[in-house]
TITI-154211 format. One record per residue (C-alpha): residue number from 1; residue in one letter; x, y, z. Coordinates in nm, 2 decimals. Layout:
N
ATOM / roza / gumar / u / v / w
ATOM / NUM / a / X / Y / Z
...
***
This chain:
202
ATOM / roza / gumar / u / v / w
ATOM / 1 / x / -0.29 / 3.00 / 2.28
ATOM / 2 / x / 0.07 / 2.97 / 2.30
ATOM / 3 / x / 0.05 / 2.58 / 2.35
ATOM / 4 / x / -0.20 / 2.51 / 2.04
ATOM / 5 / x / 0.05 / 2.72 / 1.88
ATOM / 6 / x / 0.30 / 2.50 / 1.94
ATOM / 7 / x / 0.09 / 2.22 / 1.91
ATOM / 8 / x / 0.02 / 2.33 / 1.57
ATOM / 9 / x / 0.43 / 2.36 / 1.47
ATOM / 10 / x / 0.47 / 2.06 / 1.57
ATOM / 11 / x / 0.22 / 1.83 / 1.36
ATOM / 12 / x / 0.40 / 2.06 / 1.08
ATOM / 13 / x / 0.70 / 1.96 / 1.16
ATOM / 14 / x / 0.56 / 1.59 / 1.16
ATOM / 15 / x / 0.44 / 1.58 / 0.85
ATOM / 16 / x / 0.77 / 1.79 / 0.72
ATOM / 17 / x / 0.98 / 1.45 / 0.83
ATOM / 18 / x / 0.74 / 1.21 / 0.68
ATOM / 19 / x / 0.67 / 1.40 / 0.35
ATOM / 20 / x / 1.10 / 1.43 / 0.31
ATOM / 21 / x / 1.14 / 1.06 / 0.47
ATOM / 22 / x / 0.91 / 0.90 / 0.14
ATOM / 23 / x / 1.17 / 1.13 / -0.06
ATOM / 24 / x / 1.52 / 1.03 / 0.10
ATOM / 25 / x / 1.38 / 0.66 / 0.11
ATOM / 26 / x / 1.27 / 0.66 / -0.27
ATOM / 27 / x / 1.60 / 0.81 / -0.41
ATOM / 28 / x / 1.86 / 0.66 / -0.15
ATOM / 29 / x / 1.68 / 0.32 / -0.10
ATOM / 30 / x / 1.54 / 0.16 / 0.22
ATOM / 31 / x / 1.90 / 0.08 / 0.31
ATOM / 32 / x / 2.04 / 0.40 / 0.25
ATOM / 33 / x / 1.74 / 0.57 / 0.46
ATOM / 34 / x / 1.93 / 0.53 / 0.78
ATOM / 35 / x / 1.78 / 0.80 / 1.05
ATOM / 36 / x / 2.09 / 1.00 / 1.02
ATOM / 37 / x / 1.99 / 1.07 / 0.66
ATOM / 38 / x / 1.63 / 1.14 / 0.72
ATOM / 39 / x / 1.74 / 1.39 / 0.97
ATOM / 40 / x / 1.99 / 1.59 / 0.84
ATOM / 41 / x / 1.73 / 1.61 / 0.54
ATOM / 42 / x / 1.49 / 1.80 / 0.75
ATOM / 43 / x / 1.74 / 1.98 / 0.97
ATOM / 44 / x / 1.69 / 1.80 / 1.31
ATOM / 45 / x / 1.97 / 1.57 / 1.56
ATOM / 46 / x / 1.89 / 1.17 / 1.52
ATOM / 47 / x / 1.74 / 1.27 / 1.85
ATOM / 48 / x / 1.55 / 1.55 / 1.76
ATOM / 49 / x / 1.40 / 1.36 / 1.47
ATOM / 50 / x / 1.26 / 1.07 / 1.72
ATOM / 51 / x / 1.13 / 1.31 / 1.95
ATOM / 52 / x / 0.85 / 1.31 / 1.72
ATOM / 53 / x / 0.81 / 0.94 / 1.69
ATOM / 54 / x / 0.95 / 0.75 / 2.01
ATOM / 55 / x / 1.19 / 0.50 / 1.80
ATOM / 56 / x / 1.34 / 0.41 / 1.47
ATOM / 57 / x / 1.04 / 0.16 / 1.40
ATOM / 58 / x / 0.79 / 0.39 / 1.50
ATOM / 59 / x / 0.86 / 0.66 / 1.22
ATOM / 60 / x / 0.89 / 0.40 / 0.95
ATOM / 61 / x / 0.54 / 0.25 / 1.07
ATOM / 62 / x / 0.43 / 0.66 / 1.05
ATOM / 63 / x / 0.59 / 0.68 / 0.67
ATOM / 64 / x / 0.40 / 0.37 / 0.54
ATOM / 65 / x / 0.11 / 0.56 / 0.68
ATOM / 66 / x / 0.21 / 0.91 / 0.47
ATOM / 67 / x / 0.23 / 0.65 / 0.16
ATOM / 68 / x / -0.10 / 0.52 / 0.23
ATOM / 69 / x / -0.21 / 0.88 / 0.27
ATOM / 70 / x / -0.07 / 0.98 / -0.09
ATOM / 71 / x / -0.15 / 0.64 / -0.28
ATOM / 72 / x / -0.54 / 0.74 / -0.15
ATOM / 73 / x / -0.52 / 0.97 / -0.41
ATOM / 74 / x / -0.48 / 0.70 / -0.66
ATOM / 75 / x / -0.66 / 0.47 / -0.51
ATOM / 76 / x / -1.03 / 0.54 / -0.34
ATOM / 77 / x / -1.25 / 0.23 / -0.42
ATOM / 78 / x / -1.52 / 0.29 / -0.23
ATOM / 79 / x / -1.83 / 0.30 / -0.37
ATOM / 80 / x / -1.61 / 0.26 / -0.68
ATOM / 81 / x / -1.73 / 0.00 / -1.01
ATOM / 82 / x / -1.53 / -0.28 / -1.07
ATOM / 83 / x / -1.33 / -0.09 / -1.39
ATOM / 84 / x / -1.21 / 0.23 / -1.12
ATOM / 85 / x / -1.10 / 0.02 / -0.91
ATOM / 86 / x / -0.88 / -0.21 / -1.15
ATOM / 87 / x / -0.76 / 0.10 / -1.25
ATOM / 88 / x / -0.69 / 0.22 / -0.93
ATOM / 89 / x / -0.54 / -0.04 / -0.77
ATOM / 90 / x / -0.29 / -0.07 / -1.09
ATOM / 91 / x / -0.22 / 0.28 / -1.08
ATOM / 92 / x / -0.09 / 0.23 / -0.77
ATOM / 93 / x / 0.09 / -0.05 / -0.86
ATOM / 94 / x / 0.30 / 0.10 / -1.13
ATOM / 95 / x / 0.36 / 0.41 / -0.90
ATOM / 96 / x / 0.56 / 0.13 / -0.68
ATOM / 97 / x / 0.75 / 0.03 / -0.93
ATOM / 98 / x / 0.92 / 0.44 / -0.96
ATOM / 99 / x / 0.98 / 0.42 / -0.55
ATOM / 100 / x / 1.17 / 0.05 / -0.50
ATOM / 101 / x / 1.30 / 0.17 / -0.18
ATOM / 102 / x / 0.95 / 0.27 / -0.05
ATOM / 103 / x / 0.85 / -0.14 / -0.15
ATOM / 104 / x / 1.16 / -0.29 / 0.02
ATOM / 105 / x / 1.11 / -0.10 / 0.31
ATOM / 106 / x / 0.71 / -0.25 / 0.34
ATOM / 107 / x / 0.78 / -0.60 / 0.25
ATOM / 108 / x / 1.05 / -0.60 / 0.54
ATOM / 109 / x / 0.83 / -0.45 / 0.78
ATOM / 110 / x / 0.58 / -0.68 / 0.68
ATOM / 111 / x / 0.75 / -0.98 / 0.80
ATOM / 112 / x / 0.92 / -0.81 / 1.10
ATOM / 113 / x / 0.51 / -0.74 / 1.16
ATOM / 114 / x / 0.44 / -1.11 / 1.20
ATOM / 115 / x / 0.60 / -1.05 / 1.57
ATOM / 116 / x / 0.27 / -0.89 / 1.80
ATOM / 117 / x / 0.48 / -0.69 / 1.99
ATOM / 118 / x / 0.62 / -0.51 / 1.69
ATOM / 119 / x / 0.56 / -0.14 / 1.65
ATOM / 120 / x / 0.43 / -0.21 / 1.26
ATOM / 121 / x / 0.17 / -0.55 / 1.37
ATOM / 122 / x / -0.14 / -0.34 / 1.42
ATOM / 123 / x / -0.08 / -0.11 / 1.13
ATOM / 124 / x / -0.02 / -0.39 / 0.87
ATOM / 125 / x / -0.36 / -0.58 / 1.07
ATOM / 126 / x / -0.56 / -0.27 / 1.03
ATOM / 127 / x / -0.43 / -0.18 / 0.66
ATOM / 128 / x / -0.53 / -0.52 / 0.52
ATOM / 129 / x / -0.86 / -0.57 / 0.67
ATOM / 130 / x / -0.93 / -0.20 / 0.53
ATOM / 131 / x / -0.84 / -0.28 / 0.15
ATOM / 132 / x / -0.98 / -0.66 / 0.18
ATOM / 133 / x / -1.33 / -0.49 / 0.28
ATOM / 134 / x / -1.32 / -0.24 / 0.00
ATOM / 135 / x / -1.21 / -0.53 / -0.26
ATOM / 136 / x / -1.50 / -0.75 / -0.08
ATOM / 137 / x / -1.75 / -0.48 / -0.13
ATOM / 138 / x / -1.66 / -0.37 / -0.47
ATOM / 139 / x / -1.64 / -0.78 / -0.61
ATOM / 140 / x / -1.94 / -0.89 / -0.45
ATOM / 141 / x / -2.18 / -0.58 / -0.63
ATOM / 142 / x / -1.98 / -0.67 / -0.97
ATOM / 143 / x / -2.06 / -1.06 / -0.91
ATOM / 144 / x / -2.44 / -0.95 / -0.86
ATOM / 145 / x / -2.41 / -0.76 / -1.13
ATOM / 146 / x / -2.27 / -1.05 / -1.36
ATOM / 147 / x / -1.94 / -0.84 / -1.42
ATOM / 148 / x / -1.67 / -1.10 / -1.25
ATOM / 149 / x / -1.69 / -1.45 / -1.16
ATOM / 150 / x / -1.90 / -1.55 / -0.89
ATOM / 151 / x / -1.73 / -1.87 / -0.86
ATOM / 152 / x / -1.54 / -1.78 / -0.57
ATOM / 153 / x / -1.65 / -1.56 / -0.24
ATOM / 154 / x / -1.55 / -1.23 / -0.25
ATOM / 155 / x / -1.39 / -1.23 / 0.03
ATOM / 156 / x / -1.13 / -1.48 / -0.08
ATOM / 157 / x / -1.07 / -1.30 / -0.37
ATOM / 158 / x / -1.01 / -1.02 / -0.20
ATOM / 159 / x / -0.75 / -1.17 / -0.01
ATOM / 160 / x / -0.62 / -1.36 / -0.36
ATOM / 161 / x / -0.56 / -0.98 / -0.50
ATOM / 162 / x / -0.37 / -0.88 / -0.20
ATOM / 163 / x / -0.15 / -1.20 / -0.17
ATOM / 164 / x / -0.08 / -1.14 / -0.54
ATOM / 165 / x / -0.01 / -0.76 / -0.55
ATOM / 166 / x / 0.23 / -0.83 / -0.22
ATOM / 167 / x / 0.41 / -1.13 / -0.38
ATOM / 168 / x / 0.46 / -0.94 / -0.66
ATOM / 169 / x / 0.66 / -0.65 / -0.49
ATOM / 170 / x / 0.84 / -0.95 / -0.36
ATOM / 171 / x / 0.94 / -1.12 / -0.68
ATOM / 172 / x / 1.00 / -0.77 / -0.82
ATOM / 173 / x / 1.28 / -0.70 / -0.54
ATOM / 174 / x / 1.42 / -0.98 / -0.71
ATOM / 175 / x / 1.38 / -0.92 / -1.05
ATOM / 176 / x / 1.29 / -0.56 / -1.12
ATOM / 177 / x / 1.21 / -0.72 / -1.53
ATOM / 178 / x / 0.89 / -0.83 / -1.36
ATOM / 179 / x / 0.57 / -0.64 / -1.42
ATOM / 180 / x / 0.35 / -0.63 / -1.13
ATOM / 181 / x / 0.05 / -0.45 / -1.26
ATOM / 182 / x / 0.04 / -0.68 / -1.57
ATOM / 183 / x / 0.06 / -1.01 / -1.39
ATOM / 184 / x / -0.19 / -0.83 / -1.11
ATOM / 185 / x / -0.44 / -0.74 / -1.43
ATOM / 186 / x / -0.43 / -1.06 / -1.55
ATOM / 187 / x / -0.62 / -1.21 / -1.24
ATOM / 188 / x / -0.86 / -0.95 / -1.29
ATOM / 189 / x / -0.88 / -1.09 / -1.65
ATOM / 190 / x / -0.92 / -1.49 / -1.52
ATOM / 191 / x / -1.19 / -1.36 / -1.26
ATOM / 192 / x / -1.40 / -1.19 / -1.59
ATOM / 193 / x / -1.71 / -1.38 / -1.64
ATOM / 194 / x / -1.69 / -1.64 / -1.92
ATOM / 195 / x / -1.92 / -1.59 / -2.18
ATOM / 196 / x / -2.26 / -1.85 / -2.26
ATOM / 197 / x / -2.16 / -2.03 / -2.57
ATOM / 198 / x / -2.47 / -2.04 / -2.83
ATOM / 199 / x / -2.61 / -2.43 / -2.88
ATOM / 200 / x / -2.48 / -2.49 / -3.20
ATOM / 201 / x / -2.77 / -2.73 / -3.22
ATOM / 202 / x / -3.04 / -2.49 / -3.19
***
C-alpha cells in the first residue's frame, strides 16, 4: 500500500513540475527557462527535478506534452464539422501568441527533432500524424459534403494547415506584428468552395 502510495506522490509531483514548467517558460521565456529556474519554482535540486524525467531534453519533451494536454481543451476535432474545428484550431492559435516562450521552445525542439536519436523525434512523429488524421478526417466529410474544396486530397491539406500554422509561429518569432490565426484562417477561406456562377445566357 505504502508503494502505490508513493507511487501516487510521485505522478503528483510530475504533473506539479510540468503544470509550473508551462508557467516559468511562458513568463521567463524558453531562454530564461533554464532547469535551475524550473526547480527552484517547484521546490526540488536541478537533480531532484530530473529524477522525474532522466535529462534536460526529456522534461521539455514531457512539457510539450502537458501543452498538448491543455490546448485539447481548445482543440478536440474529432468527430467535429468543419466550422468547430476552424474555430478550434484558431483558438489555439491565438492562445500561442499570449505564451511566446511556450512557441520558441517547440519550434527549437522541432528542428533538434529532425535527429532520430533525439529524445523529442518520436513525440513530434506521433503529434503530427495525430492532428494530420483528425484534419484528414474532418476535410474529407466536409469535401463530401460540398463545404471545402475538393480540389485537393485531404490528406495534403492536412499537411498544408500544419506546415502553415508551424511557419507561422516561425515568422511570428520574428515578427511578433504577424497574425497567425488570420493568415491560418485565410487558407481556410481559399479552400471554401467557389460558388456555380448562373449562365447569364439562360
Amino acid at each position: 500500500m505504502a508503494k502505490r502510495g508513493s507511487y501516487a506522490k510521485g505522478v503528483a509531483k510530475r504533473e506539479e513540475i510540468l503544470t509550473r514548467a508551462l508557467e516559468v517558460i511562458a513568463r521567463e521565456g524558453f531562454r530564461g527557462a533554464s532547469v535551475r529556474e524550473i526547480a527552484d519554482a517547484v521546490g526540488l535540486s536541478q537533480a531532484g527535478l530530473l529524477h522525474y524525467f532522466g535529462s534536460k531534453e526529456q522534461l521539455f519533451v514531457e512539457i510539450l506534452r502537458k501543452r498538448d494536454e491543455i490546448d485539447a481543451g481548445r482543440f478536440e476535432p474529432g468527430d467535429m464539422e468543419l466550422a468547430e474545428m476552424r474555430e478550434g484550431y484558431l483558438r489555439v492559435i491565438r492562445h500561442n501568441s499570449e505564451v511566446p516562450g511556450v512557441v520558441e521552445l517547440f519550434s527549437r525542439l522541432a528542428v533538434e527533432a529532425s535527429d532520430a536519436t533525439h529524445p523529442a523525434h518520436e513525440y513530434f512523429l506521433q503529434r503530427s500524424a495525430l492532428i494530420r488524421q483528425l484534419f484528414t478526417e474532418t476535410v474529407r466529410k466536409a469535401q463530401e459534403d460540398g463545404r471545402m474544396s475538393d480540389r485537393v486530397d485531404a490528406e495534403i491539406l492536412a499537411r498544408l494547415f500544419q506546415a502553415a500554422s508551424d511557419g507561422m509561429q516561425l515568422q511570428w518569432l520574428l515578427d511578433p506584428d504577424v497574425d497567425m490565426a488570420a493568415t491560418v484562417d485565410a487558407l481556410f477561406q481559399l479552400l471554401a468552395p467557389v460558388p456555380v456562377q448562373a449562365d447569364a445566357a439562360g
